[in-house]
C-alpha positions as CSV (number, residue, x, y, z in Angstrom):
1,X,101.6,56.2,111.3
2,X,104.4,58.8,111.2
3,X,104.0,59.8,107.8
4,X,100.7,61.2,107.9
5,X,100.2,65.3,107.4
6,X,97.7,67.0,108.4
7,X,95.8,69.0,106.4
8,X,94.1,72.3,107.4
9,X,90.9,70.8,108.9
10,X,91.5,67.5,107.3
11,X,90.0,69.2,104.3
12,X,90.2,68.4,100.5
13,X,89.8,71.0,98.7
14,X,91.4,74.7,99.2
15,X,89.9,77.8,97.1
16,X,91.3,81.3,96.8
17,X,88.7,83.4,96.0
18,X,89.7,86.9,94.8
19,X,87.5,90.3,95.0
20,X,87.8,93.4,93.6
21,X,87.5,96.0,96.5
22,X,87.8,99.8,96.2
23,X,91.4,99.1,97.7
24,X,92.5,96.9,95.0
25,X,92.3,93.1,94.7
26,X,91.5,90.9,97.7
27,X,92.0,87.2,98.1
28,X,90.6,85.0,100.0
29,X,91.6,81.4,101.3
30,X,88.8,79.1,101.8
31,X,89.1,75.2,102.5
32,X,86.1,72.4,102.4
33,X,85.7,68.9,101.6
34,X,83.0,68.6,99.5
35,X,83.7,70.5,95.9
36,X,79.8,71.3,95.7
37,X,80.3,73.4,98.5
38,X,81.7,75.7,96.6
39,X,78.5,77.0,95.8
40,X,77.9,77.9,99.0
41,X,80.8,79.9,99.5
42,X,80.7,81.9,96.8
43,X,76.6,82.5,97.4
44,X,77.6,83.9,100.9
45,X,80.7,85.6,100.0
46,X,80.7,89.4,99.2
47,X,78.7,90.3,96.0
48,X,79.5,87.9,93.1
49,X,79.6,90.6,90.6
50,X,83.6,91.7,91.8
51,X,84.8,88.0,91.8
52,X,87.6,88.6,89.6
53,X,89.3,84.5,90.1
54,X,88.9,81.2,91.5
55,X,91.1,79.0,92.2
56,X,90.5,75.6,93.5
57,X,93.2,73.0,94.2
58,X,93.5,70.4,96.1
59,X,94.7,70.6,99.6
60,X,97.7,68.8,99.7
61,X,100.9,69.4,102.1
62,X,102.9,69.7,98.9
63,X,100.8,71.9,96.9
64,X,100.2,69.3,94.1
65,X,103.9,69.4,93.3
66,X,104.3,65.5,93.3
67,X,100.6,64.8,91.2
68,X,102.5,67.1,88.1
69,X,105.8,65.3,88.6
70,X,107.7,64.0,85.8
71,X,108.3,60.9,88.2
72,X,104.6,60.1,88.3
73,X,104.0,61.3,84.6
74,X,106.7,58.3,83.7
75,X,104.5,55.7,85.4
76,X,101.4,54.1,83.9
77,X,98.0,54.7,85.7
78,X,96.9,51.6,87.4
79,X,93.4,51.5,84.7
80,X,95.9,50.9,82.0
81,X,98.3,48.1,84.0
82,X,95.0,45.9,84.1
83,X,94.0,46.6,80.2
């Protein structure tokens, strides 16, 4: 298979977490496979208290650009072909 990308670690999931520091904001790129262990990352992450944003998306080589494609929004999603 030719067509297949790699992902970084074959993970699903990608999270930037951002901090505030005293030197301004700091973000930080995590990626995992399970969304649960997000927990986790935040738990054992500096303090919780200057979490400022998280974004989670998934970890795709295209950065979700084809999922929010008009292209795809034209098609019907499979559950509704078989109603």
């Amino acid at each position: 298979m030719n067509n297949v990308v790699t992902l970084h670690g074959n993970r699903r999931w990608k999270a930037v977490i951002e901090y505030r520091t005293d030197d301004g904001l700091k973000g930080v790129e995590h990626y995992f496979e399970e969304i649960s262990d997000l927990h986790a990352i935040i738990e054992h992450g500096p303090d919780w208290n200057s979490l400022v944003r998280c974004t989670v998306t998934l970890n795709r080589p295209d950065g979700g650009e084809e999922q929010n494609s008009v292209e795809k929004a034209r098609h019907p999603e499979r559950s509704r072909q078989h109603s």
